[in-house]
ZADOTI-962683 format. One record per residue: x, y, z of N, C-alpha, C in turn. Coordinates in steps of 0.2 Angstrom, whole numbers, plus 5000, padded with zeros to 4 digits. Layout:
BEGIN
XYZXYZXYZ ...
REM end
This chain:
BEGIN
500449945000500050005000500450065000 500350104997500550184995500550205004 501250225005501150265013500950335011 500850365006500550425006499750415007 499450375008498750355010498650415018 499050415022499150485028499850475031 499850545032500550555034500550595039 501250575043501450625049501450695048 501150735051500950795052501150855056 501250815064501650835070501550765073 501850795078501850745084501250695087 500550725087500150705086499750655079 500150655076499650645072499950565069 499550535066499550455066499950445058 500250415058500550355050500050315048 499850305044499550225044499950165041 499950135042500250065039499850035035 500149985031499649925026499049915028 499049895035498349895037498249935044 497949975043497650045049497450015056 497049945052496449915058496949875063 497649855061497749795064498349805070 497749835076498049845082498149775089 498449795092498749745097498149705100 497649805101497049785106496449835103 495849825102495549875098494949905103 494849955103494449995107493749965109 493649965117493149905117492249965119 492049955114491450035117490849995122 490850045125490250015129489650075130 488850035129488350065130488350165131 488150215128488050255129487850275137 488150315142488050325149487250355148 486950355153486250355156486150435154 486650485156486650555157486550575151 486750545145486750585138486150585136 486150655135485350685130485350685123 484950665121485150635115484550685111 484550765112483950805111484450875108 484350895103484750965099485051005105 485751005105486251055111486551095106 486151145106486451205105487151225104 487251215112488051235113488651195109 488551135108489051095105488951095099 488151115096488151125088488351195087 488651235092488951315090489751285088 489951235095490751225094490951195089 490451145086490751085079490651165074 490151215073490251255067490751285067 490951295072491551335075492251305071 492251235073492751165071492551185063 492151195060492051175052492251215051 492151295054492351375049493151385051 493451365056494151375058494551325053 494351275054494651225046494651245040 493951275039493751265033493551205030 493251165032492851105030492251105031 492151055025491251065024490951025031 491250985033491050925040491250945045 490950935052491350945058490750905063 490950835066490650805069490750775078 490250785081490450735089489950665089 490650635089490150555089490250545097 489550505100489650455103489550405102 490050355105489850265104489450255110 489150185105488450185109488450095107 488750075111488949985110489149995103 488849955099489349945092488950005086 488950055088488750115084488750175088 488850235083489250275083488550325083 488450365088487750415089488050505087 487950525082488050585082487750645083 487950675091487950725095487950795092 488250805089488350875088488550855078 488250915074488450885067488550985064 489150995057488951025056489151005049 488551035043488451005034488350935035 487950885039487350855038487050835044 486250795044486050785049486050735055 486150745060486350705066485950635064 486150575065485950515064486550465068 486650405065486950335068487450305063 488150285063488450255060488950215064 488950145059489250085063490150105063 490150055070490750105075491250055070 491249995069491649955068492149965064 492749985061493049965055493250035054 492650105057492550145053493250205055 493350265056493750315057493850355063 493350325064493250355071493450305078 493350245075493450195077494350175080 494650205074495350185075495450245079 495150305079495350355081495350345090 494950295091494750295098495050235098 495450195095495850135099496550175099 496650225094497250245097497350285103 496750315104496650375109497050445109 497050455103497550515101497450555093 497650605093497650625087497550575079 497050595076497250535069497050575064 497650575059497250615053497650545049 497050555041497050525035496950565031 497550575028497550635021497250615017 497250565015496650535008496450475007 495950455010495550395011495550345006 495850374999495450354993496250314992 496750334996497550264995497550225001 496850205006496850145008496250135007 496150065005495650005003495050025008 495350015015494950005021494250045021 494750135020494250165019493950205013 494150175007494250195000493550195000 493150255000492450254993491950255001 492450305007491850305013491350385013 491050365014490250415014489850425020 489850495021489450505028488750485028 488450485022487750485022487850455014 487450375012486950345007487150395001 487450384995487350434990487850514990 487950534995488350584997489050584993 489450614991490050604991490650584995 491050564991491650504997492150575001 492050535006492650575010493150555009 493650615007494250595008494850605013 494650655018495150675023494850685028 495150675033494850645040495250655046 495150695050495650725057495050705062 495350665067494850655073495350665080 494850665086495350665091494750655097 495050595099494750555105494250605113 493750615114493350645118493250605126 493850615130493750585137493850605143 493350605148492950635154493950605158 493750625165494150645169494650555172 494150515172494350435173494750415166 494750435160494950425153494550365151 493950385151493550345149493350385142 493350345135493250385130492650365127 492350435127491450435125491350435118 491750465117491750465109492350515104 492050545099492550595095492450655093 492850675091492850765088493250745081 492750765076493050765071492850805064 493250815059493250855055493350815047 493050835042493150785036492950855032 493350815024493450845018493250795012 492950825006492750785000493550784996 493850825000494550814995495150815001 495750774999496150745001496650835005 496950815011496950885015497750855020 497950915021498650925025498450935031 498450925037498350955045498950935047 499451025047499851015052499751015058 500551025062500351015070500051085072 500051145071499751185072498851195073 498751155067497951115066497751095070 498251025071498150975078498051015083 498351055086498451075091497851125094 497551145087496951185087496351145088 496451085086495751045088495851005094 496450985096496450975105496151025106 496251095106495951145112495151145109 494951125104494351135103493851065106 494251035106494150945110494150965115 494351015119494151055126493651065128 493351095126492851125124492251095123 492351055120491850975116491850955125 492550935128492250865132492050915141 492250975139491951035143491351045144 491051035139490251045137489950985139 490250925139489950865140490150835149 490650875150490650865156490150895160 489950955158489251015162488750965159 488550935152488050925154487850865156 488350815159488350745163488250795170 488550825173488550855179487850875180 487550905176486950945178486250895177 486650815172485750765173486050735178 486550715182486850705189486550735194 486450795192486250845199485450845199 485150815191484350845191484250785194 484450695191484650655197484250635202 484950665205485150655212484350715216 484250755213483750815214483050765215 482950755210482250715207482250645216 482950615215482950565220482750595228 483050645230482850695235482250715235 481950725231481350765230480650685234 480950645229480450585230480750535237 481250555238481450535246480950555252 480750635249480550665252479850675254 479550665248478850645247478750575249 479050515249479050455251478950455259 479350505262479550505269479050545272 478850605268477950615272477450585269 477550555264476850495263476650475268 477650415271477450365275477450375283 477550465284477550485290476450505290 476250515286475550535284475350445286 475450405283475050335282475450325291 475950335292475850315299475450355305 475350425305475250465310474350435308 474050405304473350375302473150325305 473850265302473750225305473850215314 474050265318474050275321473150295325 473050335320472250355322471850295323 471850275314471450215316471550155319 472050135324472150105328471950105332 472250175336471750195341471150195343 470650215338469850195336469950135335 470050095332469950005332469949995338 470550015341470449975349470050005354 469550035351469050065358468450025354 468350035346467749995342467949925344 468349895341468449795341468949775346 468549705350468749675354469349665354 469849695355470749675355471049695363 471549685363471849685368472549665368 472849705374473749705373474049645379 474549605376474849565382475549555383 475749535388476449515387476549475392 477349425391477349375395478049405396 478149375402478949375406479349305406 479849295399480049235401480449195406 480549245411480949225417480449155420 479749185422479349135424478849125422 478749145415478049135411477449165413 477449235417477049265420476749315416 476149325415475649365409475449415413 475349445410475049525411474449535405 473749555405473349565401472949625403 472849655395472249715395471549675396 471149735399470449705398470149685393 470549695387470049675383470449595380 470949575381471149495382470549445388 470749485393469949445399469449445396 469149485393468749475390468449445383 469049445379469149395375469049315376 469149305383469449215385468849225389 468249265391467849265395468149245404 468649295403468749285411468549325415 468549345421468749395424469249435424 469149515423469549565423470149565430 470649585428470949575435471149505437 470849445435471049395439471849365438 472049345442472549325441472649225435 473149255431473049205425473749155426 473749105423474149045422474349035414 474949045412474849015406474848955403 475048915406474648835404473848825406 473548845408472748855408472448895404 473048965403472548985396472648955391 473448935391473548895386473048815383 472848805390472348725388471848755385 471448845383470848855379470948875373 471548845369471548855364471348775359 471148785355470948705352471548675351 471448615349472148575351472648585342 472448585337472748605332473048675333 472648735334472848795336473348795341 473248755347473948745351474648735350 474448685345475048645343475548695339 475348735333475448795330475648845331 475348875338475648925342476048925346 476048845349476648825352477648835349 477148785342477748805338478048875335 477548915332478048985332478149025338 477749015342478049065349478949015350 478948975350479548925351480148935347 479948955340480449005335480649055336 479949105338480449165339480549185344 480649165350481049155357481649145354 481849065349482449065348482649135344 482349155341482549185335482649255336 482149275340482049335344481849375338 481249345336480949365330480049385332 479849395329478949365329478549335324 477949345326477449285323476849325324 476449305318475549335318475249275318 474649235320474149175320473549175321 472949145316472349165319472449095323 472049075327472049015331471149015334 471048965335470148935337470448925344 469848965349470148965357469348935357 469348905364468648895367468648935374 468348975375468049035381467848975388 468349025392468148995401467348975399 467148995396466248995396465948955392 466448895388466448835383466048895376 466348955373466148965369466848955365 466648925357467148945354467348985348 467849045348468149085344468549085341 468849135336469249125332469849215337 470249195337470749255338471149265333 471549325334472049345332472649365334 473049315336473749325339474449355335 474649415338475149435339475849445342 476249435339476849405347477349455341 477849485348478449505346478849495351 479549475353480249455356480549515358 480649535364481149575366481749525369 482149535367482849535368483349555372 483749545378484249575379485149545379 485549565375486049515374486149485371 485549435365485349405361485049365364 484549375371484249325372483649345374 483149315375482349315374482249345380 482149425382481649395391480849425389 480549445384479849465383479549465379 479049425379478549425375478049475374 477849505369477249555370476849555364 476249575364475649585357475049615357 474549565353473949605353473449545353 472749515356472349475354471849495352 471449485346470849505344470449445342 469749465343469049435343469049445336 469149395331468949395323468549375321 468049325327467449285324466949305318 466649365320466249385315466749395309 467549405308467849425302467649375298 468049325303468149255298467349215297 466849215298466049205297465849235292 466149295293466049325285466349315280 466949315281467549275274467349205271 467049175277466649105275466049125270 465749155273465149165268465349165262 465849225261465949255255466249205250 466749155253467049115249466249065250 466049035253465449015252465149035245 464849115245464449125240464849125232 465549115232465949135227466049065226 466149005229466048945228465548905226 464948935228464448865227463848875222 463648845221462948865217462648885220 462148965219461748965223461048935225 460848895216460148865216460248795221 460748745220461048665222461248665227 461648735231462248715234462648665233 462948665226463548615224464148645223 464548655223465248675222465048695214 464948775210465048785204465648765200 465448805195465848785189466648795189 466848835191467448895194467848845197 467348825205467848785211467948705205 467448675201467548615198468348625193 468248675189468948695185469548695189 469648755194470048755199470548685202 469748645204469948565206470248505205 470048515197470348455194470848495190 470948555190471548565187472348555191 472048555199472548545205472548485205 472248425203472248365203472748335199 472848375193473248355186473948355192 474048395195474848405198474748375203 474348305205474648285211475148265212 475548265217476248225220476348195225 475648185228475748145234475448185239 475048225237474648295242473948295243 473748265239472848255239473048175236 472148165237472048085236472048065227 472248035225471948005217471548005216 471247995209470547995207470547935202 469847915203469747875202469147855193 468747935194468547925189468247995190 467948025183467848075181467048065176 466548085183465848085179465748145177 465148155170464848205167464348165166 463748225170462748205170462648265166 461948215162461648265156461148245159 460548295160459848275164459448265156 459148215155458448185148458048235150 457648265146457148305146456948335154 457548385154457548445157457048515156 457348525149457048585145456348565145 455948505143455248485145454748525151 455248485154454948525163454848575164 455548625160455448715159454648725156 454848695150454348695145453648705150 453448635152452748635151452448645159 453148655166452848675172453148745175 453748775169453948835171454548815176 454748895176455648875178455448875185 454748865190455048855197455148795197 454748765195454748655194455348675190 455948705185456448655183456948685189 456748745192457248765199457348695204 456448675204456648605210456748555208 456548535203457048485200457848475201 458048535199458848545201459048535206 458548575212458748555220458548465220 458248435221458248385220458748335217 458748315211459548305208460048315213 460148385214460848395218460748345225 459948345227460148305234460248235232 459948205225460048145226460848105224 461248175220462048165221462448145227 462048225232462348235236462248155240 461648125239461648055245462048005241 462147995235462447945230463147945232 463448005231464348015230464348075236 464148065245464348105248465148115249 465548045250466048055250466348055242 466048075238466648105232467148175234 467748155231468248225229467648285230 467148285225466848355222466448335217 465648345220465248355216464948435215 464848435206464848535206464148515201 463848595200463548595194463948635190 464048605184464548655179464048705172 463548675174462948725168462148705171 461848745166461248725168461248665169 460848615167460748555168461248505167 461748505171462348455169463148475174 463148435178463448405184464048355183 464448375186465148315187465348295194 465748245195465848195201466548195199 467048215204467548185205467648105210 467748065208467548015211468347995215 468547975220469047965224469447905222 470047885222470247815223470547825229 470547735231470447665225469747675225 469347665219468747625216468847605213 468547525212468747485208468147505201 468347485194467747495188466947475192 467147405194466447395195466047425200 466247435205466047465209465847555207 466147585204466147645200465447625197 465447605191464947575189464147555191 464247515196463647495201463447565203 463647605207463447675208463247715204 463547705199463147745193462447715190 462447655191461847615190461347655197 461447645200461047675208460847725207 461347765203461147845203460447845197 460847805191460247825186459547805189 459547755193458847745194458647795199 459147795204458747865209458747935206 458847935199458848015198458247995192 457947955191457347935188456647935192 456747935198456147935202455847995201 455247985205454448065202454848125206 454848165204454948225207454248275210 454348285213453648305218453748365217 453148435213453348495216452548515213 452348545219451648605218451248555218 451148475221450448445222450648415216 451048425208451248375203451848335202 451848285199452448235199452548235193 453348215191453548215183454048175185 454448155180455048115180455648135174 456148125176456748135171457248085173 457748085166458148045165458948085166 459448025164460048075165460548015160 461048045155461448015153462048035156 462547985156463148005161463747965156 464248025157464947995154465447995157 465747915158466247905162466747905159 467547935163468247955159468747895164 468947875164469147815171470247855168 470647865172471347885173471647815171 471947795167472547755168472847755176 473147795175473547805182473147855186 472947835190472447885196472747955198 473547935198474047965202474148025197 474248035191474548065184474248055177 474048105175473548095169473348155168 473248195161472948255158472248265160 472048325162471448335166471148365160 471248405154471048415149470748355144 471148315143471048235140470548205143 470648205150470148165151469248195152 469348245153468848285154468348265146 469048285141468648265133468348185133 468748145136468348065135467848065137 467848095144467148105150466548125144 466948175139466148235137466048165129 466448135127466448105120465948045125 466048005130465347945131465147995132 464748045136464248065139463848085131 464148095126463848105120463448035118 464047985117463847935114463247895120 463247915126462647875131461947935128 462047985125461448015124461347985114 461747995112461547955106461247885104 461547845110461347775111460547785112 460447845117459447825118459347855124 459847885126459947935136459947875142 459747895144459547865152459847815153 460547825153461247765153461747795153 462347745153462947765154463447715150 463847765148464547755145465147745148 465747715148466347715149466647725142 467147775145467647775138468347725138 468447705133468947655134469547675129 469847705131470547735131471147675124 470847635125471147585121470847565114 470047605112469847585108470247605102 470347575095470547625090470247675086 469547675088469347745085469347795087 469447885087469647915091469147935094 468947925101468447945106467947915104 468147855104467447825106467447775111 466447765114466647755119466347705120 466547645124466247575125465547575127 465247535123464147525124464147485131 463747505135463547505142462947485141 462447435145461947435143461647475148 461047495144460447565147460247545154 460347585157459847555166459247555165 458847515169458147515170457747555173 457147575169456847645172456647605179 
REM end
């Protein structure tokens, strides 16, 4: 290669070799810092014009690298945009970290026939000079380009370091100033944080206050030197004792239920050790044999790293949790049947699919389809097909009381998780029981009527592990074929047959 490709200029300034790129170690860029604005800066599109009118060049640019691309910051003669860092001039200019000028691009290959912008004309001269903060971390470049091949002596050089001043002058204020708006913005929301949580506490503090004069609660503490208690009135009162009287803690301890004791035993016993606490609702039975549901609070004081006192708060939750029952009650069940709906049914056998040893197996998987349901709407009106329903449900309910879960999952049509071990036949036989007992007269307003029911049974390979999805389709493919057969019967699905989802003929139960 032609060494007039660029030439030493001053002391500063770069030779290139045969190959420009082929350095020891090459400049390794890393993501653009958080602080750069990446929004029109006046101030440093004054200094690059500056750079371009002092030169006398049509170009005058500040690049940042930005991982493997090149962001330009500041532009003078064309638009600010993005070019790849690799290979490029800028690139070298930053692995040397120092002055680098290229007199004429067009006698190295590398960068022969280079172009700022698509269609533009080729650059052929090129002075750049490395832009870095006080650690010598290099952000990027200051650089200067010509469409025709150009001289920068050292006096040039020496004019674009001080102008490279200037550049990384400006970029030093304005990393300092999103540092300071920052660190401002963090102070600001420190500050707002810290009266929210002074606000949410000085509240909580109210509404505490009122709670404890409204709901039965009360403050305790024990002394663990001798296990001696001290209570507010409203813990006596809680246990139905006497105020004042003096207490024992293994006697009040015996009024707790024997599940609930075991419980509280165990974390009060933890955070003694641990010199930690614990919250617990627990089931007590009252001096008076009533029984409630509390809620227990314990905290450990410490001294030396050792346990000497207990302290907390009891409260009367009974009507809480009475009502939480209701509500998962009414969230849970049908309100026409009282059967477990559609929701708790999905939910159920979906937990099923992942047993590992935690719930019981199952054994089969029933789907009931009631025969001429819509009839009874029809010709007695929905309060006769409302009692019809109730009935059904109770005659499940007596059939499969200990099943997993019997649910309604639609209008007229119900499923059985049925439990293992059951054996097929036994399965079966029950099913047989059902049909006839959900065939008997229904009694409603002084009239009788009768219905029927086809059912499709889905049986697990393996009780323990098997697609709840799959099987649920087997379930629905007999419960199809026990109604295309003629209704008021029942199908197994047989898992082995070759056709797909079909289901083995069962002969019809007797009305």
């Amino acid at each position: 290669m032609d060494k007039r490709a660029a030439r030493k200029t001053g002391p500063d300034a770069v030779a290139m070799t045969d190959d420009p790129m082929n350095f020891s170690e090459r400049f390794a860029a890393r993501p653009a810092p958080d602080w750069l604005d990446w929004s029109t800066d006046a101030a440093l599109d004054s200094v690059v014009e500056l750079a371009s009118q002092v030169f006398a060049m049509p170009f005058a640019l500040v690049t940042i690298t930005d991982a493997d691309m090149l962001r330009v910051k500041a532009s003078a003669g064309i638009d600010r945009g993005a070019l790849a860092l690799a290979g490029s001039l800028c690139d070298l200019t930053l692995t040397l970290g120092e002055v680098t000028v290229v007199a004429n691009t067009a006698m190295n290959s590398r960068f022969e026939g280079f172009r700022l912008v698509p269609g533009g004309p080729p650059i052929l001269f090129y002075a750049g000079i490395p832009l870095a903060l006080e650690d010598g971390e290099r952000l990027g470049t200051l650089c200067v380009l010509d469409i025709a091949p150009r001289d920068f002596d050292a006096a040039q050089q020496a004019q674009l370091t001080r102008i490279a001043g200037i550049v990384t002058a400006l970029l030093r204020q304005a990393r300092d100033a999103r540092v300071a708006a920052i660190l401002a913005e963090q102070l600001a929301q420190n500050e707002r944080l810290l009266r929210a949580e002074a606000a949410a506490a000085a509240q909580y503090k109210k509404m505490y206050d009122r709670s404890s004069e409204l709901a039965r609660i009360g403050v305790w503490e024990c002394d663990l030197r001798d296990n001696s208690l001290t209570w507010t009135d409203g813990v006596y009162d809680l246990f139905e004792l006497p105020r004042g009287s003096v207490i024992d803690r293994e006697e009040t301890a015996d009024l707790y239920l024997d599940g609930s004791r075991a419980e509280m035993e165990r974390l009060r016993a933890e955070a003694i050790r641990t010199c930690g606490s614990f919250s617990i609702d627990v089931q007590i039975r009252t001096a008076l044999g009533k029984e409630r549901w509390m809620r227990l609070t314990a905290d450990v004081e410490c001294e030396n790293g050792t346990a000497v006192r207990l302290f907390g708060s009891k409260q009367d939750i009974t009507q809480e949790k009475e009502h939480w029952d209701r509500i998962r009650l009414t969230a849970e069940c049908d309100p026409l049947t009282g059967l477990a709906n559609r929701g708790v049914f999905q939910a159920a056998f979906a937990d099923l699919r992942e047993w590992e040893g935690g719930a019981d197996p199952l054994a089969a998987l029933l789907l009931i389809d009631l025969d001429g349901f819509k009839q009874v709407n029809d010709t007695y009106g929905h309060s006769a097909g409302d009692e019809c329903l109730r009935q059904v449900a109770s005659r499940l309910r007596r059939t499969y009381g200990q099943a997993m879960l019997v649910a309604r999952i639609g209008g007229d049509e119900f499923a059985i998780l049925v439990r293992a071990p059951c054996a097929r036949g036994l399965i079966e036989a029950r099913v047989m029981h059902l049909l006839n007992l959900l065939h008997q007269p229904v009694l409603w307003d002084g009239q009788t009527f009768t219905i029927s029911a086809s059912i499709g049974i889905a049986i697990p390979e393996n009780p323990e592990f098997y697609d709840s999805s799959a099987l649920f389709l087997q379930a629905d493919a007999a419960l199809y074929a026990a109604k295309k057969a003629g209704r008021n019967g029942y199908r197994v699905f047989t898992a082995a047959d070759t056709e797909p989802l079909r289901a083995e003929t069962i002969l019809r139960s007797r009305a």
